[in-house]
N, C-alpha and C positions, 0 to 999 in steps of 0.2 A: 504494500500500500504506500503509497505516495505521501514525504511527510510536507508539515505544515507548519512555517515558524515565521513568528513577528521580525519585521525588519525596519530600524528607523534610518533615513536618510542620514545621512552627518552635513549633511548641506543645508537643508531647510526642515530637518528635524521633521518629514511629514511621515507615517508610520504607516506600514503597508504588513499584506499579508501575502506569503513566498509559498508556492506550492510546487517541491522540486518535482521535475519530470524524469516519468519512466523511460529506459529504453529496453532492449531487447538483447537478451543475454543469447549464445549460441545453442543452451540447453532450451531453451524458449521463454526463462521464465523474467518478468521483469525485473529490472533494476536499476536500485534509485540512490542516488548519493545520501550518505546520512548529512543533512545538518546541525551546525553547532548554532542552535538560538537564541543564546547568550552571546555571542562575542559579536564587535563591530562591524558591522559588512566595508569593502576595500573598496574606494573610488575606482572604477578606470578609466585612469589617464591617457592612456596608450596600449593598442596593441601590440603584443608578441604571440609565434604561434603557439611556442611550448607553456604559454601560462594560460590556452585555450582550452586543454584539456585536464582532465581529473583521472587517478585510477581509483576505479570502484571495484568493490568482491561483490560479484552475485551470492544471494542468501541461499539459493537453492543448490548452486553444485560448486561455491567457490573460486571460478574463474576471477580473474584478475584482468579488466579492459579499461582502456580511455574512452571517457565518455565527455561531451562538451564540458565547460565548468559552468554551475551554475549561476545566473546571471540574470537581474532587475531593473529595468527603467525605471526610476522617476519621472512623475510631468514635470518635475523641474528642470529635468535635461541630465540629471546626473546618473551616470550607469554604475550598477552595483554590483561587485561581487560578493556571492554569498559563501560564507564561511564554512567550511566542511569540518565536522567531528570525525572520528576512525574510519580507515576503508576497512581494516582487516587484512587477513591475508589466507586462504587458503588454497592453495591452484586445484585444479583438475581439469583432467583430459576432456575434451568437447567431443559431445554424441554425436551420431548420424543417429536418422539423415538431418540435413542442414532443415531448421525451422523457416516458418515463411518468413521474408525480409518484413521488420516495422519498419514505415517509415517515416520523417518528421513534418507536418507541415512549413512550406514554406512563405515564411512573410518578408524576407531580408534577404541579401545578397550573403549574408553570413549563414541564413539557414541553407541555402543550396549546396554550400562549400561544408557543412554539414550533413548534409542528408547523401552526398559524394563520398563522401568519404565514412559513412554510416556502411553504403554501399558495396564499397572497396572491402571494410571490413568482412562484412556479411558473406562477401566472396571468399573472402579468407586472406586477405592480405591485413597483418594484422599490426604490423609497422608502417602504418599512413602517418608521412609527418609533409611538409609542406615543401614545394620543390627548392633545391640549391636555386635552379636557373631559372628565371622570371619569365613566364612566356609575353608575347604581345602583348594579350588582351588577358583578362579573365585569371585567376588565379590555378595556379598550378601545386597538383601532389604530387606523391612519391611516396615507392613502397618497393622492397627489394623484386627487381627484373619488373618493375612497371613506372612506367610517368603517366600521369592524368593531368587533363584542362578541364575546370568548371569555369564556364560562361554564364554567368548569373547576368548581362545583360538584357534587355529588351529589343536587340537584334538578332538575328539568326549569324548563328557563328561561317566566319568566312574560310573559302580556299586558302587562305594564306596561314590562319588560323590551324587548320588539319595538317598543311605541308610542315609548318615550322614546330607544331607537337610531332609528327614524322620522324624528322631530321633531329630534334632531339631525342626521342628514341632511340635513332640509328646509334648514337652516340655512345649512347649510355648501353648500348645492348640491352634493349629491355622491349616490353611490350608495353603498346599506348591504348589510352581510354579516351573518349570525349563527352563533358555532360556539359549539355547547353538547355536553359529556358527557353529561348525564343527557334529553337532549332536550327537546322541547317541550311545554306544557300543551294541550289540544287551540283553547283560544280564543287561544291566542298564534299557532297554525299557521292559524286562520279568516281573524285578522287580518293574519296577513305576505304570505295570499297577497291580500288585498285592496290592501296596500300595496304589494305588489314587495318586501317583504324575502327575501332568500334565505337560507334556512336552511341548518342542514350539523350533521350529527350528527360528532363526535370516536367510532372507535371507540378501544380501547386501541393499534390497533396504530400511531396516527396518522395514518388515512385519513379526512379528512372528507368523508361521505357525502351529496349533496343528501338534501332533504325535503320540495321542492315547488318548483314551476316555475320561480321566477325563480331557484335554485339551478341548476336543471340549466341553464337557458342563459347563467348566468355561467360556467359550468365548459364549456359546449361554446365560448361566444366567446373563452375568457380573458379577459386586464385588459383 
């Protein structure tokens, strides 16, 4: 069950109520950060990736995963980090077969780059951290023998876009992903499928959708 703890602003002292979100452990069952409801939640001033994530113990079988950190607006404009109490620690091996993917809705250009990398996971790549090399447009992951582009803009991602996640690949020897909201241009989907990029439409509700072959059999093989 999802918990519930008071949070006061340190900015304009207005006092809200935090209800952390579940995500989806690889055994099925949910999992939810503990919170510490006594201590003072952290302004954030600044993004970094490695302070995007939290590791949680699922309660049911143990596993150990990064899951978003949990996180609060204010109408004041002040964004809050909420305080985490214990993860725990107990590993264990993850069951077959693979449970249905959750996945998060999306309201921000941060929840897509979430709900990708939710995705990645779910595949099985389970070291998704954010790419060395910046692509074009649209923010870039990585994960051992893969790079991925999320396009969280309101354009259809371009040819140049598909060749220059390519050629990074090439580079890297690795296998490429593409997940775009606004989808594809029709010469960026001629050329991903001549490369083996797979594509994936974001819709809202955070289900990335293939769009063309090497899509569907990365989603049928997993990582």
């Amino acid at each position: 069950m999802s918990e519930t703890v008071p949070v006061r602003c340190p900015a304009c002292r207005r006092e809200h109520v935090y209800t952390a979100p579940s995500y989806p452990c690889a055994c099925g069952a949910p999992v939810t950060p503990s919170l510490d409801g006594g201590a003072e939640p952290a302004r954030v001033a600044h993004r970094a990736w490695d302070e995007e994530w939290v590791t949680v113990s699922c309660g049911s079988c143990g596993r150990r995963d990064q899951w978003p950190q949990p996180e609060l607006g204010c109408p004041c404009g002040t964004v809050l980090r909420v305080p985490l109490a214990g993860t725990g620690s107990a590993p264990a091996p993850a069951p077959e077969p693979r449970p249905p993917f959750r996945p998060v809705t999306i309201r921000t250009s941060r929840d897509a780059v979430t709900a990708a990398a939710l995705y990645l996971r779910w595949l099985g790549h389970r070291d998704i951290r954010r790419a060395d090399q910046r692509p074009p447009s649209g923010i870039g992951l990585a994960a051992h023998g893969l790079v991925a582009q999320v396009n969280p803009d309101l354009r259809p991602t371009s040819l140049r876009d598909v060749e220059c996640l390519w050629l990074t690949a090439m580079t890297e020897d690795s296998d490429c992903v593409c997940f775009s909201l606004a989808g594809y241009e029709q010469d960026a989907r001629d050329r991903a499928d001549a490369l083996g990029v797979a594509l994936f439409v974001l819709d809202l509700t955070g289900t990335p959708q293939p769009v063309n072959r090497p899509a569907d059999d990365l989603r049928a093989a997993g990582g």
